[in-house]
N, C-alpha and C positions, 0 to 999 in steps of 0.2 A: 556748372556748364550746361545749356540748353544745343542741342545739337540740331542741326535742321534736315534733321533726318526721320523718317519712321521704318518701321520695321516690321516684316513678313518673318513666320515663323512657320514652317511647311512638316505636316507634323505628318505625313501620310507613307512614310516610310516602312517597306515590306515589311510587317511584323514576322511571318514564317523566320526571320533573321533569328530571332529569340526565341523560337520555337516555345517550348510551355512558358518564358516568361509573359510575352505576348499572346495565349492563349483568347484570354477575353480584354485585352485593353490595346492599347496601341505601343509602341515605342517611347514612345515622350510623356506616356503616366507611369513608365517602368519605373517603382523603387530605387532607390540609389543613397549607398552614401549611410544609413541609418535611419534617416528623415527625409529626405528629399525626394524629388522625382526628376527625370530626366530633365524635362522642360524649365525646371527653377532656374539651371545654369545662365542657359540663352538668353530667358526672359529678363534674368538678373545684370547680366551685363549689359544691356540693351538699356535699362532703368538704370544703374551705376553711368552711364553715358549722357543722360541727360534725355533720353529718347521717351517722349509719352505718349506714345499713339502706337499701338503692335497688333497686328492682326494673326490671329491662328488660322491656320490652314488644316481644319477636318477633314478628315478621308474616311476609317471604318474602325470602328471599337472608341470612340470619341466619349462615350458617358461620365467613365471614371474623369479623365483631361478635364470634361467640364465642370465637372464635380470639384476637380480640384484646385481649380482655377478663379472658379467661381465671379466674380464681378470683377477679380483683379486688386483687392482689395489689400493684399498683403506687401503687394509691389507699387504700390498709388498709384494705382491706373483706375480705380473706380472716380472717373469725373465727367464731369458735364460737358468740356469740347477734350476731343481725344478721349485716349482711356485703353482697355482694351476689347479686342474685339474677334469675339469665336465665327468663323466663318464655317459653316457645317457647308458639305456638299446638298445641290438642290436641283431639281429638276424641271430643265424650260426647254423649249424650242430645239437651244442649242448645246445644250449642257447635259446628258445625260445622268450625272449625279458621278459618276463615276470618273477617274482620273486614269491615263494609262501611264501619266508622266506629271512633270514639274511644270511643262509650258500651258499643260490644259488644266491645272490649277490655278496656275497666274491669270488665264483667259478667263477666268469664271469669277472672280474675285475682282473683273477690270472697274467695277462701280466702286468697290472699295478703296481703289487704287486712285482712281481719279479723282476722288473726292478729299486726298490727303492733299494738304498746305502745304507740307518742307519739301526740301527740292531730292535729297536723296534718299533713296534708299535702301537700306540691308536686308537683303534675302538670305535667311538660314534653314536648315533643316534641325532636326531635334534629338539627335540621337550622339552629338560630338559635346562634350563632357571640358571646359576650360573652364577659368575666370581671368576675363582682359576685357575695365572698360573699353569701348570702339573711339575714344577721343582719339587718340593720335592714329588712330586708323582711320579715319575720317578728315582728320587734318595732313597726313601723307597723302590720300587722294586727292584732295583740292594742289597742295605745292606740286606734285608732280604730272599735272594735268592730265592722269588716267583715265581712261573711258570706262573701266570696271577695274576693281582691285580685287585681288583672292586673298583670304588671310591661308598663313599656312605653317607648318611646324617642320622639323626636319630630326628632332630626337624621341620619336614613336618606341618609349620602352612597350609596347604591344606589338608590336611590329607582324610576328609572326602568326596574331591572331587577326588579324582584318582579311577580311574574307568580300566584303561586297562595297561596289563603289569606290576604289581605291584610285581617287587624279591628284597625279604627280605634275609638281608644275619644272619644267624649266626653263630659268631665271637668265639673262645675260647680263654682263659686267653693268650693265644701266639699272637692275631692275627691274627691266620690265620683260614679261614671259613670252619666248620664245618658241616654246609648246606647248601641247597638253597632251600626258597621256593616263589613257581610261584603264585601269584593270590591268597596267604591265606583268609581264611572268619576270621575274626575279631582277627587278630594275634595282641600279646602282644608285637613283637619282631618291633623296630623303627627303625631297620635298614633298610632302604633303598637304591637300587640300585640307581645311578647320571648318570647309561646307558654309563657310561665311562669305557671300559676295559682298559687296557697295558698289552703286553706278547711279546716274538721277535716275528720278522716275520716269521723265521723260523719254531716256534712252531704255528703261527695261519695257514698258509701254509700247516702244519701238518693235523691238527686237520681238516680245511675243505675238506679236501682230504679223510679222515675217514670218515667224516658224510657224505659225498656226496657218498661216495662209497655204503653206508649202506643205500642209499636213505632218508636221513636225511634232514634239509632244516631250523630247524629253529634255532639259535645260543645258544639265552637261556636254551631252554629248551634241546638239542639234542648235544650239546656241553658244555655250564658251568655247568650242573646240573649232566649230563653226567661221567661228569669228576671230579667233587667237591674232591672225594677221592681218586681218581687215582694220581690225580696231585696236587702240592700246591697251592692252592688261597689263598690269601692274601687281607683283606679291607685295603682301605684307608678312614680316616673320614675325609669328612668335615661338616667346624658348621655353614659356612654360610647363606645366604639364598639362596632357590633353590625352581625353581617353575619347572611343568614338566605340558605341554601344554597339555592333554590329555581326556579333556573335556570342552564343553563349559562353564560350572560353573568356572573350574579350569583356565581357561582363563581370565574369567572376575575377579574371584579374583586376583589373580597376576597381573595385570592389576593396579586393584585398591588398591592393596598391596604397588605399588610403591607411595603413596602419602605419606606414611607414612617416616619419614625423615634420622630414621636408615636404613629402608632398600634402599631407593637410597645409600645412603651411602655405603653402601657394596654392592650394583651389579653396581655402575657405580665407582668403586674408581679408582683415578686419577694413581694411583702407575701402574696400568694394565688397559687402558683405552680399550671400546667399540667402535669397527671400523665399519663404516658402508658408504655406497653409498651418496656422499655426493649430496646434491641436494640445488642448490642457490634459497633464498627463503628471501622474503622482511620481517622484523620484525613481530611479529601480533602488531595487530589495536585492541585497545577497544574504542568502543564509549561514546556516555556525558550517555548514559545508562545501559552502563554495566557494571555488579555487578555479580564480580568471588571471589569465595573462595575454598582454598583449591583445587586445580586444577595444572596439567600440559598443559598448551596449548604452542602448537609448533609452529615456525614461519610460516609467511604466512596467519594463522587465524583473521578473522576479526569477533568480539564479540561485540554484540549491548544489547546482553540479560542477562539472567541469568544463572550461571553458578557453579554448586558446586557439589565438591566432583569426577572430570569427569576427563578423560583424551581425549584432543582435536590436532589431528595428524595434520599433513600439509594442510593449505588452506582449512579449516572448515569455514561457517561461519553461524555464530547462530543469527539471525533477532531479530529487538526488540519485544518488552516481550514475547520471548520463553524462557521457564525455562527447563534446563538440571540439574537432582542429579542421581550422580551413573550412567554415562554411560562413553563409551567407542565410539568415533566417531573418522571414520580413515578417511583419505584423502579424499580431495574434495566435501566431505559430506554440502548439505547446510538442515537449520532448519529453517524454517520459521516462522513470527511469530503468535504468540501466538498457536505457539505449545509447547505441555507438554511431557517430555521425561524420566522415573527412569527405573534407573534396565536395561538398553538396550545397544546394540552392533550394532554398524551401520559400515557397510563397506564403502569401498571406493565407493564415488559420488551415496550415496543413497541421496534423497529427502524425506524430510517431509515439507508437506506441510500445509501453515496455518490451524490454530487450532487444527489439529491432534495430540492424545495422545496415545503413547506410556508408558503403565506402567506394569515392569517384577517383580521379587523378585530376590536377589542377588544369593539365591537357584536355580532360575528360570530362570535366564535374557532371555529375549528379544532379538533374533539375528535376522537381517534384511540382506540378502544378496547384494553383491556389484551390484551398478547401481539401484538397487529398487527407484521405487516413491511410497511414501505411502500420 
């Protein structure tokens, strides 16, 4: 299926959210998963839908993103009409270079924009974590002639960790959304926004040309909230799993959510596969002493210790009797031994070194910024 749609991906989301994950990179190069990064998700269903034209939306820490992204080549987007396309921030007349919102990203990007062929498009941000091609989400907005569709979930097992940008839609017996609210204190309504709009481009084209007129700036709140009854909105539910990266609690549980065997199942299924930067990598190694359970470890790792309940990304390697429960260790990270590790978040090529212990609560986890020796 070819969809006649393209796609904006708005990667410029507060990194402070992820505090030392986001130190030097942005939210949407954040590791995930073992292998992946934030942005494979988005990008993947957008390409599982038939969508070949996606524009990234840089804001600040963009090098890794581009690095990883690279020509698009893993997702067949490196082509000659469409493809994809990194839109770094740039400085003219009108454009500062600088974003204080989601409308003066859209404003800056309008060449971009007007220069796509398909009539709709899907505006996402980078940090909400599903797999659902957009086909019948695309095909609900044409049958039920909605002027903008929300996708949205209503079984948030994180629930208690979402901390920023939190829109609740609610829905009336038709469908279609009745309000919106921003950042509720202890709302009864489980609708949640999945940060995935659809509407033509014509009409978002529209719409940022009014807010920006009005000195408006930010999308949510100054646009869909804006307009809830002006115009038709429309949800879309999904029941899947869906995690949305916007805290470090929030991180390490979805993290540590993937151990659980339905949900691999539903965020990597084979029918709509996860594309990501392929990197040639020797199998992992366990030693005559190492004792894993319940774990993801990714090739490359070599394991001599102990290891459970963790997820271990590319070229980890955990020394004899270092015991790891409940952590999250991303590339090139070494653990020395008889070091002790729970509840912790290690970046890329942190050291710990002999007998040092590291111990978080899953409330709490432990985040170790990339390159640290501890």
């Amino acid at each position: 299926m070819i969809a006649d749609a393209f796609g904006i991906v708005y990667t410029g989301e507060e990194a402070a959210r992820l505090k030392e994950l986001t130190h030097s990179r942005s939210v949407a190069a954040t590791p995930f998963g073992g292998r992946y990064r934030c942005i494979d998700f988005i990008i993947s269903n957008m390409v599982n839908s038939g969508i070949s034209n996606i524009g990234v939306i840089a804001q600040k820490n963009y090098h890794s993103l581009m690095d990883h992204l690279g020509s698009g080549k893993e997702w067949d987007l490196d082509r000659k009409r469409d493809g994809l396309f990194m839109l770094p921030p740039y400085v003219t007349r009108d454009n500062v270079g600088l974003y204080r919102g989601t409308v003066e990203a859209l404003k800056s990007i309008g060449g971009y924009i007007r220069r796509s062929t398909q009539r709709y498009v899907l505006f996402s941000g980078s940090y909400t974590i599903f797999n659902r091609p957009f086909g019948h989400m695309i095909e609900q907005h044409i049958n039920s002639g909605a002027d903008i569709t929300i996708m949205f979930n209503d079984n948030d097992i994180l629930e208690e960790y979402d901390q920023y940008e939190d829109l609740r839609l609610v829905i009336g017996p038709d469908g279609r959304i009745v309000d919106l609210e921003l950042n509720p204190y202890r709302s009864q309504n489980q609708n949640k926004s999945c940060n995935v709009v659809l509407m033509e481009k014509n009409l978002l084209e529209y719409l940022v040309e009014e807010a920006s007129a009005h000195g408006l700036y930010d999308f949510t709140r100054d646009v869909l909230q804006r307009n809830v009854r002006k115009l038709k909105l429309f949800g879309y539910h999904y029941s899947g799993f869906v995690a949305r990266l916007n805290s470090p609690q929030a991180y390490f549980k979805s993290n540590i959510a993937l151990l659980k065997s339905d949900v691999r199942a539903d965020l990597f299924d084979d029918a709509h596969p996860i594309y990501t930067k392929v990197k040639d990598e020797v199998p992992a190694k366990y030693g005559p002493t190492a004792d894993v359970k319940n774990s993801i470890v990714a090739s490359g790792c070599i394991v001599e210790g102990e290891v459970r309940d963790s997820l271990l990304f590319r070229g980890v390697y955990v020394a004899k009797g270092a015991k790891l429960s409940n952590c999250i260790v991303m590339q090139g990270s070494q653990i020395h031994e008889n070091a002790s590790l729970d509840c912790a978040i290690l970046d890329k090529t942190v050291v710990v070194k002999r007998g040092r212990k590291l111990h978080g609560h899953e409330k709490f986890p432990i985040a170790i910024r990339k390159g640290s020796i501890i």
